[in-house]
C-alpha positions in Angstrom: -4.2 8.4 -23.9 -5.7 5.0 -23.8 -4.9 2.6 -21.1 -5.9 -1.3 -20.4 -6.4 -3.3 -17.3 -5.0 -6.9 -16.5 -6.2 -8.5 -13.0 -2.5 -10.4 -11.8 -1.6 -12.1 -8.6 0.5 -10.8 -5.9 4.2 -11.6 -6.3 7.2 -9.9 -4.9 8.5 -8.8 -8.5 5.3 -6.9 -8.3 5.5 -5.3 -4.4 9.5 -4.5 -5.8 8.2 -2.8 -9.0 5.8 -0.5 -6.5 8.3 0.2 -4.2 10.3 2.0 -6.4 7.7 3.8 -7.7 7.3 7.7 -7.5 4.3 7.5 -5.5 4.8 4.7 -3.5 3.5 4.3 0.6 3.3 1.9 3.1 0.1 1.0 1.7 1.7 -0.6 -2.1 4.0 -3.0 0.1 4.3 -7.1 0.8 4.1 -6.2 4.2 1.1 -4.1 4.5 -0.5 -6.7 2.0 0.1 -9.8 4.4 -1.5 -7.3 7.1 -4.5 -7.3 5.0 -4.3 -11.0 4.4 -4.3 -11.4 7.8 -7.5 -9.2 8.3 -8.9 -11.3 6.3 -9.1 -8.8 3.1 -8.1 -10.3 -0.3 -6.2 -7.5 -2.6 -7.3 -6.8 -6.6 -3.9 -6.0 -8.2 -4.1 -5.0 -11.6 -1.8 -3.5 -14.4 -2.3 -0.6 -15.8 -0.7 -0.6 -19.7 -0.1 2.0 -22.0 0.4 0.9 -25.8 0.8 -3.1 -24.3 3.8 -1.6 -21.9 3.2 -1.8 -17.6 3.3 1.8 -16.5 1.7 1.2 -13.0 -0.6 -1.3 -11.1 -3.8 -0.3 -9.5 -4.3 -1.8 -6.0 -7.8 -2.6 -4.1 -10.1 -4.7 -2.6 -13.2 -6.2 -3.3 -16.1 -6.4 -1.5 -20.0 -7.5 -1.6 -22.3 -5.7 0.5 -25.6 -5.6 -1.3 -23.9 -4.6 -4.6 -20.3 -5.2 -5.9 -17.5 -2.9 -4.8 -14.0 -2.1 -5.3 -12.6 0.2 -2.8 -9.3 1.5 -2.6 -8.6 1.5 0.6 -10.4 -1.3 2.1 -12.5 0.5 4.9 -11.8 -0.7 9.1 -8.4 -1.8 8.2 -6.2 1.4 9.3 -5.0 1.9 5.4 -5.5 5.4 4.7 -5.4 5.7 1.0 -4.4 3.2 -2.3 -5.8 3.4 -5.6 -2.7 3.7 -8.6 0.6 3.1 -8.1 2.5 4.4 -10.9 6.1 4.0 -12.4 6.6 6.8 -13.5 5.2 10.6 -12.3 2.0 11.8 -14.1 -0.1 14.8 -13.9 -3.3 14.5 -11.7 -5.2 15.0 -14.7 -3.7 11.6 -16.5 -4.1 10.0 -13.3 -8.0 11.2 -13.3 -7.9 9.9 -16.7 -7.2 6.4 -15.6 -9.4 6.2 -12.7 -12.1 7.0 -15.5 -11.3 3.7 -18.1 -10.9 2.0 -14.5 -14.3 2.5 -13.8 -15.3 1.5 -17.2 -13.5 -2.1 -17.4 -14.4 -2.8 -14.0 -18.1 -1.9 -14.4 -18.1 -3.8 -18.1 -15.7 -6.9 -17.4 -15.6 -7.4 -13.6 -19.6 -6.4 -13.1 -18.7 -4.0 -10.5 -21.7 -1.4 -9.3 -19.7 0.9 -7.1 -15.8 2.5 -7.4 -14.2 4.1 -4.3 -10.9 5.6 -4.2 -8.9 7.8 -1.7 -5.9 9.1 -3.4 -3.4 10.9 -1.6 -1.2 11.8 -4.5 -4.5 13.6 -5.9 -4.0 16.1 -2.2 -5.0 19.8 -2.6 -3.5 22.1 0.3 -4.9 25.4 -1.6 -7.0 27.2 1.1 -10.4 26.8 -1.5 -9.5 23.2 -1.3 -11.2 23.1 -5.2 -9.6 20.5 -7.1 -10.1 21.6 -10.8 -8.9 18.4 -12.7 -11.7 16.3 -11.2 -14.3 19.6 -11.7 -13.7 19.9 -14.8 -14.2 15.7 -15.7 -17.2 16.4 -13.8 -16.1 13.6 -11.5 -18.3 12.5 -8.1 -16.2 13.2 -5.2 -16.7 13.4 -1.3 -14.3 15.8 0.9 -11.8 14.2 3.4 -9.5 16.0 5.2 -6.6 15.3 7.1 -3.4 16.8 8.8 0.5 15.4 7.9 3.5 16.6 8.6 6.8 18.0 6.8 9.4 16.4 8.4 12.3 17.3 6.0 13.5 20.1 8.0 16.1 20.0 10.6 15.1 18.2 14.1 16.0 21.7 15.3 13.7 23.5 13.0 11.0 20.8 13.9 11.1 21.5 17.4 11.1 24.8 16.9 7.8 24.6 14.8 5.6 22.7 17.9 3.3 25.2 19.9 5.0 26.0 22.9 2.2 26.7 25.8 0.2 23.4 23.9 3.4 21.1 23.1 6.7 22.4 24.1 6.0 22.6 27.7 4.2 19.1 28.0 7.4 17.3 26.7 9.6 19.2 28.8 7.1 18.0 31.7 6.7 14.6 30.6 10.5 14.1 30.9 11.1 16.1 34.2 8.7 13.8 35.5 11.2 11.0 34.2 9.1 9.6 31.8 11.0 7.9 28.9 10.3 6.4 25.4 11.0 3.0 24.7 11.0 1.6 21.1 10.1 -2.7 20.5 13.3 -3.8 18.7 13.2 -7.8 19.1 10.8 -9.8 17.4 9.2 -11.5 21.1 8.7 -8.1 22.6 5.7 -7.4 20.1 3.2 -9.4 21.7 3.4 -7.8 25.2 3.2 -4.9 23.3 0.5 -5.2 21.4 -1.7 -6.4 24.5 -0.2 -3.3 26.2 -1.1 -1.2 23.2 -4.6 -3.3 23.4 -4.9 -1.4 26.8 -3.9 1.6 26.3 -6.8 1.9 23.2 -9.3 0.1 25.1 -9.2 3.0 27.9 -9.6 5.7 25.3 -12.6 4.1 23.6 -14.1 4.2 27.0 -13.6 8.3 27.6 -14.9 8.5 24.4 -18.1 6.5 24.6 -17.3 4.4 21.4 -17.1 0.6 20.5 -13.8 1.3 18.2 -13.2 -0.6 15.3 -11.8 -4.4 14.1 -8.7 -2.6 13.6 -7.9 -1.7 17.2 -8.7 -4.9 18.7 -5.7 -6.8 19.9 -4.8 -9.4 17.3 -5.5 -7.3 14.9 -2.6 -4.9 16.4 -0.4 -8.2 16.6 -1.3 -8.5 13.0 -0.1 -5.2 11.6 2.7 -5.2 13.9 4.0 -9.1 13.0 3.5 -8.3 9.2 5.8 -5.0 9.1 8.3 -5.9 11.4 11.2 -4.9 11.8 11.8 -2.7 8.4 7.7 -0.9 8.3 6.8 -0.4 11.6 7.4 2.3 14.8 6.4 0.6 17.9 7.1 3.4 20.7 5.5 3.2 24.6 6.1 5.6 27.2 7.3 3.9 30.3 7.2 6.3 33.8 10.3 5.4 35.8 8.9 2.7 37.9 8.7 0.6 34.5 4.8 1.4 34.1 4.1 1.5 30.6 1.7 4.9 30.4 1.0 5.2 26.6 1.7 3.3 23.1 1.9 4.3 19.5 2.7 2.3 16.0 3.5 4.0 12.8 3.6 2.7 9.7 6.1 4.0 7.0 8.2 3.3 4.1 12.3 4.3 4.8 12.9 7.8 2.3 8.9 7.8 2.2 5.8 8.6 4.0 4.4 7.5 7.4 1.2 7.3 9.0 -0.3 8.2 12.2 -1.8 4.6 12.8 -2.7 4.4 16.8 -1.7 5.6 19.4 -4.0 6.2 22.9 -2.8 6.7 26.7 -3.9 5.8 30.3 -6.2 8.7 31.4 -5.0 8.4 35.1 -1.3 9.5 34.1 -2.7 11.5 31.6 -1.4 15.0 33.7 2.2 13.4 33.1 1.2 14.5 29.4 2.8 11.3 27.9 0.7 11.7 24.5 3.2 14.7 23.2 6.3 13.3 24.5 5.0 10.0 22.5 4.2 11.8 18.9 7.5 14.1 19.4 9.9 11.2 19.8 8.3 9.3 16.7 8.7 12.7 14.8 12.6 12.4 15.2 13.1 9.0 15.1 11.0 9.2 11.6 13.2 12.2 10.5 16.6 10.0 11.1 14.8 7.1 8.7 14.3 9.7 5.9 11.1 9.9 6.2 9.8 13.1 4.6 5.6 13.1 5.3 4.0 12.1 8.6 0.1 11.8 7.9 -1.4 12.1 11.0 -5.2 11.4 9.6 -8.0 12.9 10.4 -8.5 16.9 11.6 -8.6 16.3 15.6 -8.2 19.9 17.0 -5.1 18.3 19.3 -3.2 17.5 16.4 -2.6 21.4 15.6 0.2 21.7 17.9 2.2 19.5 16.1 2.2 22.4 13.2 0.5 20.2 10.5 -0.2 21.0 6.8 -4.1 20.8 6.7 -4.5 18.7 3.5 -8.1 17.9 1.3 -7.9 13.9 -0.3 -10.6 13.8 -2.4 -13.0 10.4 -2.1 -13.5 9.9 -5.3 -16.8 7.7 -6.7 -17.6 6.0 -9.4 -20.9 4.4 -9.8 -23.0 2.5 -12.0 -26.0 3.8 -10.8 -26.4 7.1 -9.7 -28.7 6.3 -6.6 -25.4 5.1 -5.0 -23.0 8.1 -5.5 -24.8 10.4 -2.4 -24.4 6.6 0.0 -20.9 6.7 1.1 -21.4 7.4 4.0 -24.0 5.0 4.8 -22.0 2.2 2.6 -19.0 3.2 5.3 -21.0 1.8 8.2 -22.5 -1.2 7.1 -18.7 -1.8 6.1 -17.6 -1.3 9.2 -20.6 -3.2 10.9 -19.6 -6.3 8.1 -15.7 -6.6 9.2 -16.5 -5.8 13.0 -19.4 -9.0 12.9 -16.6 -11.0 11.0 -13.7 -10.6 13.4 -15.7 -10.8 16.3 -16.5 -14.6 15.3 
């Protein structure tokens, strides 16, 4: 099936259009797209037709870093995955199909070099984690894997599924030792909690010996947190009962959709109190009672297991005009990162 391209502007008929699409996330939404406004990251929208009729849009960003790039997501920004939005539900191997007349226009009519895209609908949870639609179009693409999880199952049966020794006995510490979960509902609460959540973030990068990225860096948390309040956005903090606030988590979803994992970080002096667990349990239910169904928590940290995740391989698909740059991802990653750090530190 042949398919064409048309570059559009942003509108809300557009962001309404996605959201009722099969595969929406919180990543094909207004909000999320004034977050990336904000971070100073301009979106490519473009229609995908079939036989002159819209069947989806395809959403991106582009970049310059040496050579012309479209990326789906845009890298240091917290969005997990983008690339087609579609209105209707099609087989991975029409929406490989796409991806590859994408490639085309954008490398014959927008002069693009390089095509990244993380697609989470294109997720293999098969133990070979092959992914035979893209092997067999012979297709570039770069392992990523990441945990989510189910949450369409009873809060009972959820609770039931945590690891007890690991999980189940650090929430029933964490509120013996009165520790409780407080959720920002009111629109002037977010920036107290956002310099909180600043904190909390700051003294994790230092255990861990890293600089962190734009995205954890305090207005960029009062970005993400303005732009999807009240309707996109789980602010949680766990307070001890003198009113110290200990730890702090946001997650970004869609109401009957999917949700992601997007910070979250603790003091390590109150760390014993094991506030992390009572944190990620509490956003697990309150998730569950806004329908949603998939939690990705990102990532394959080995303290994410006792949460009993799904262990799930996206694909990083690449498209290239030159072949020299298909084996550079990694290396195009950090001088990415190294770009939007240098910008939002001026």
């Amino acid at each position: 099936m042949t398919y064409t391209f048309h570059h559009i502007k942003p509108a809300s008929a557009i962001w309404e259009a996605m959201r009722m699409a099969a595969d929406n996330s919180i990543f094909f939404t207004e909000p999320w797209n004034e977050y990336l406004h904000r971070m100073g990251v301009g979106t490519l929208l473009m229609e995908v037709r079939c036989e002159e009729k819209p069947v989806g849009y395809f959403v991106g960003a582009q970049r310059w870093l040496g050579v012309r790039m479209v990326l789906a997501p845009s890298m240091g920004t917290g969005t997990y995955a983008q690339g087609l939005c579609m209105l209707q539900e099609i087989t991975p191997g029409e929406r490989i199909s796409i991806y590859q007349q994408l490639a085309e226009h954008l490398f014959k009519n927008h002069k693009a070099d390089y095509l990244q895209i993380c697609d989470y609908q294109l997720r293999n949870i098969e133990d070979d984690n092959a992914l035979p639609a893209l092997d067999a179009a012979s297709i570039h693409y770069n392992p990523r894997y990441t945990y989510s999880i189910d949450l369409r199952p009873s809060e009972t049966e959820l609770w039931q599924s945590l690891h007890y020794k690991s999980c189940k006995y650090c929430i029933n510490k964490a509120r013996k030792e009165g520790l409780m979960v407080k959720q920002v509902e009111r629109p002037e609460e977010i920036g107290p909690f956002a310099q909180r959540h600043s904190q909390h973030l700051k003294d994790m990068m230092r255990r861990k010996h890293s600089k962190g990225l734009p995205c954890q860096r305090y207005k960029n948390i009062l970005a993400l947190c303005q732009s999807l309040f009240p309707h996109n956005v789980l602010m949680l903090e766990v307070v001890t009962p003198e009113g110290l606030s200990i730890a702090s988590g946001i997650f970004a979803y869609t109401q009957s959709g999917t949700a992601t994992y997007f910070t979250a970080a603790s003091l390590e002096e109150y760390m014993y109190l094991c506030p992390n667990e009572l944190l990620v349990w509490e956003a697990m239910r309150i998730l569950h009672n806004e329908g949603v169904y998939d939690l990705i928590l990102g990532g394959v940290a080995h303290y994410k297991k006792k949460y009993a995740p799904t262990l799930a391989f996206v694909p990083v698909i690449i498209f290239s005009r030159y072949s020299v740059l298909l084996d550079m991802r990694k290396n195009i990653k950090r001088l990415y990162q190294r770009v939007m750090y240098r910008e939002k530190s001026k």
